[in-house]
N, C-alpha and C positions, 0 to 999 in steps of 0.2 A: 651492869656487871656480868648477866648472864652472859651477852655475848662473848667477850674475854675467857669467859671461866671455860666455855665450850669448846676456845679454839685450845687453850691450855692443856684439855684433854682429848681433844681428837682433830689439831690444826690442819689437818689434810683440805678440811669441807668447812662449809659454813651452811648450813642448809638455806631456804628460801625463806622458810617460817621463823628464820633467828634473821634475816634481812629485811626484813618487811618488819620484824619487832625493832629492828634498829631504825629503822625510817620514820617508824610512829612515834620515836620516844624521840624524835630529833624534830620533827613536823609540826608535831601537833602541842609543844610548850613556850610560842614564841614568838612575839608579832615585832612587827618591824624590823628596823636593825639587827637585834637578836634574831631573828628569822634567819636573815639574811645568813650570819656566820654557822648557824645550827645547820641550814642548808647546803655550805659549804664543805663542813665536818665531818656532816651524811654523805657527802659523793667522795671524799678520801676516805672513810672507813665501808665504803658500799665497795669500793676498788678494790682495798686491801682482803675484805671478805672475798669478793668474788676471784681473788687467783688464786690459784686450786696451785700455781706452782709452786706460792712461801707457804710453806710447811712449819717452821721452827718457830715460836715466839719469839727470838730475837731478831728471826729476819722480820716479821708483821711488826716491830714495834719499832723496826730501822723505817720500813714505808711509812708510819703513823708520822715520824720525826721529820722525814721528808716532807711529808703533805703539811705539815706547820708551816714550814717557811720560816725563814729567818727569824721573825719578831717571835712566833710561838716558842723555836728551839731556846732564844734565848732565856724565853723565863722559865723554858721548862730545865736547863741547863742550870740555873737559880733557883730553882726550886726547894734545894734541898734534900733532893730523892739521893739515893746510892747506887753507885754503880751498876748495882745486881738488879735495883728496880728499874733503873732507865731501860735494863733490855728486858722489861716483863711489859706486854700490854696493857693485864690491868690497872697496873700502878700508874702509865700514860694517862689509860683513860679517865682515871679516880681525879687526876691532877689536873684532865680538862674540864672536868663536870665541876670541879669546885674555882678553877680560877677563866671560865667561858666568859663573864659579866667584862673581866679586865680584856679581854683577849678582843671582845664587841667595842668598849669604849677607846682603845687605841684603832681599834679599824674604823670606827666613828670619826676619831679626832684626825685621820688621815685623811678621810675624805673633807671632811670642812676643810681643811688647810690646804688640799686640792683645788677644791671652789673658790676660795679665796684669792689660791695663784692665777688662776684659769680667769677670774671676775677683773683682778687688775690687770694682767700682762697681754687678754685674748682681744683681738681685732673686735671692729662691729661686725654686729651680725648681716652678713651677705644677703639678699636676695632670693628669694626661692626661684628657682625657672620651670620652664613649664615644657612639655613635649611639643618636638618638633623645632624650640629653639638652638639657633647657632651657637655655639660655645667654642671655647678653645681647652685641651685639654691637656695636660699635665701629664709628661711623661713621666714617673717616678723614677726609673733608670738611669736616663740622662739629663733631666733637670731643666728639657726642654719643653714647649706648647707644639700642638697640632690641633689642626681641626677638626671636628665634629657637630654631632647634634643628636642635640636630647633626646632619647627613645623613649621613657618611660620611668617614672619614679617608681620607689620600690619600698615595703614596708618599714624599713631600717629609717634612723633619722638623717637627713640630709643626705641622702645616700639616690642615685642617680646611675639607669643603665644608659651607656654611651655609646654612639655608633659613630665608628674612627676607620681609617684607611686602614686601619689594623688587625681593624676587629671590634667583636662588642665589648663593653668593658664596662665594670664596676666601678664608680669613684663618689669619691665624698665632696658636698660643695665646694669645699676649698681649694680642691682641687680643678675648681673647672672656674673659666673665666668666662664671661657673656663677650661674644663675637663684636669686634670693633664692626658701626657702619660706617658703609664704603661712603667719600665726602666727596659731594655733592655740589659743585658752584651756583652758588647763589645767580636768578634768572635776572638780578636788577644788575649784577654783573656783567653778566653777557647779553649780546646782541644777536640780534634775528640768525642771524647763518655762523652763529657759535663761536665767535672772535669774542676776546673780551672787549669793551669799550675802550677806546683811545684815554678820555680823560679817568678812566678808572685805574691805567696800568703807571707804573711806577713811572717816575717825570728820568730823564735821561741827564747826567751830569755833564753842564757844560767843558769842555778843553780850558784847561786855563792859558793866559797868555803866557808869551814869554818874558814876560818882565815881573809877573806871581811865581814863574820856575825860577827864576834866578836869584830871588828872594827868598824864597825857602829854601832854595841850594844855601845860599848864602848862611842862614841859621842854622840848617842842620851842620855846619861846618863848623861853623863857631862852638855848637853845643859839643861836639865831638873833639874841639883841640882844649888838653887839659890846660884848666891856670896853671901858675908855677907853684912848684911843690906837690905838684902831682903827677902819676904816672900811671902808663896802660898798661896791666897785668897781658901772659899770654892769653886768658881768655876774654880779652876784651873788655874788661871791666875796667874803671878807671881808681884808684884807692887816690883816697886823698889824709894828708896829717894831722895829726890829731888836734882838735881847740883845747887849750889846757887857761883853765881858771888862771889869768893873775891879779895879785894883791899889788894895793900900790900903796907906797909906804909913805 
C-alpha cells in the first residue's frame, strides 16, 4: 500500500528504496506458479514506477490496467470497484493483492490446456543434429528450403546456429530438415566399367503383330460405337437411358 500512497502524493518519482520494497514483497511470498505471476506483476509495476513521465494517478493506473491484459481487466472491470476507484492505483492494487490466487489458477488452467493441445495435435519429436551436419533450411519468408549446415547449438531449447548461402542464422529444429543422401547404385547392379548389367535392366516389350493391332483396333471400335438409345454428348462422353423398375402384373 506504501507504494501507491507515495505515488498519490508526489507521482512525479518513485524512489529506488520504494522499488526494491516492491520487489521484495512480490519475490519473496511465493513458490511456484504463484512465483511465476508475482514475478510478472513486479516487472509491470517496476515499469510503471520507473517512468518518471506518468505523473497523474490516473494515467499509472491506465498502465497498471494495460499490464493485466485482457483476462486481468476483465475481472477487474467485475470487480465491483467505481468509477472513481478504477482510476486510483491503490484501489487497483488492493483488488490484486486480494484476488492474485484467482488470477494464478486461470494462468495455471491455461497452461494445462496448452499442454494438453500441444501433447495431442504436436508431431513426434525430431532428432537432435549435431555440428557440422547437412540440413536444409526453412526459409520463413517464402516458405521455401535451402541448404546449409549446422554450426553450432546454442543454450535455448532446440534452437540451432545455421550456416546458409545467406548468412548465419537462428532457427528452431522444426525448422530444419536433415540433408537428403545423394543415391548411390547398388555395385551387385553395376558392372566393372560402370554400365548397368544387361539382365538387371528392364526387359524391352516386344512389337506386336499385325493381326494383335487389328484386334484391338477392332475392340476399341466396338467399345466406342454406342448401343441404341444412346448417344455422344459434345464432350465425348457417351449417356445412356435410364433402367426404370417394372412390375409385372
Amino acid at each position: 500500500m506504501a507504494l501507491f500512497s507515495s505515488l498519490n502524493t508526489n507521482p512525479c518519482r518513485c524512489t529506488s528504496s520504494q522499488s526494491s520494497h516492491m520487489q521484495g514483497t512480490f519475490s519473496g511470498e511465493s513458490k511456484g506458479g504463484v512465483a511465476d505471476a508475482l514475478r510478472m506483476y513486479k516487472q509491470k509495476m517496476t515499469l510503471v514506477c520507473e517512468d518518471n513521465e506518468v505523473t497523474e494517478p490516473a494515467a499509472i493506473a491506465r498502465k497498471i490496467k494495460i499490464g493485466l491484459g485482457d483476462e486481468g481487466l476483465r475481472r477487474l472491470n467485475a470487480s465491483g470497484l467505481t468509477e472513481q476507484q478504477l482510476q486510483t492505483p491503490t484501489a487497483i492494487w488492493q483488488f490484486l493483492e486480494r484476488n492474485l490466487q484467482k488470477f494464478v489458477n486461470v494462468l495455471q488452467e491455461k497452461r494445462e490446456s496448452q499442454k494438453i493441445n500441444h501433447d495431442q495435435r504436436a508431431g513426434p519429436e525430431l532428432p537432435p543434429l549435431h555440428a557440422g551436419q547437412a540440413v536444409s533450411v526453412m526459409d520463413t519468408r517464402t516458405g521455401t528450403w535451402e541448404d546449409g549446415s549446422v554450426k553450432k547449438l546454442t543454450n535455448k531449447p532446440r534452437s540451432y546456429i545455421v550456416e546458409t548461402p545467406q548468412g548465419t542464422l537462428r532457427r528452431n529444429r522444426k525448422h530444419l530438415r536433415e540433408a537428403p543422401q545423394a543415391h548411390v547404385p547398388s555395385t551387385s547392379m553395376t558392372s566393372a566399367n560402370g554400365k548397368v548389367d544387361d539382365h538387371l535392366s528392364t526387359p524391352s516389350v516386344e512389337p506386336s503383330s499385325a493381326a494383335d493391332q487389328a484386334a484391338q483396333t477392332t475392340a476399341e471400335t466396338k467399345a466406342d460405337t454406342p448401343s441404341p438409345g444412346q448417344f455422344i454428348t459434345r464432350s465425348c462422353r457417351t449417356s445412356k437411358p435410364p433402367q426404370r423398375l417394372t412390375y409385372e402384373h
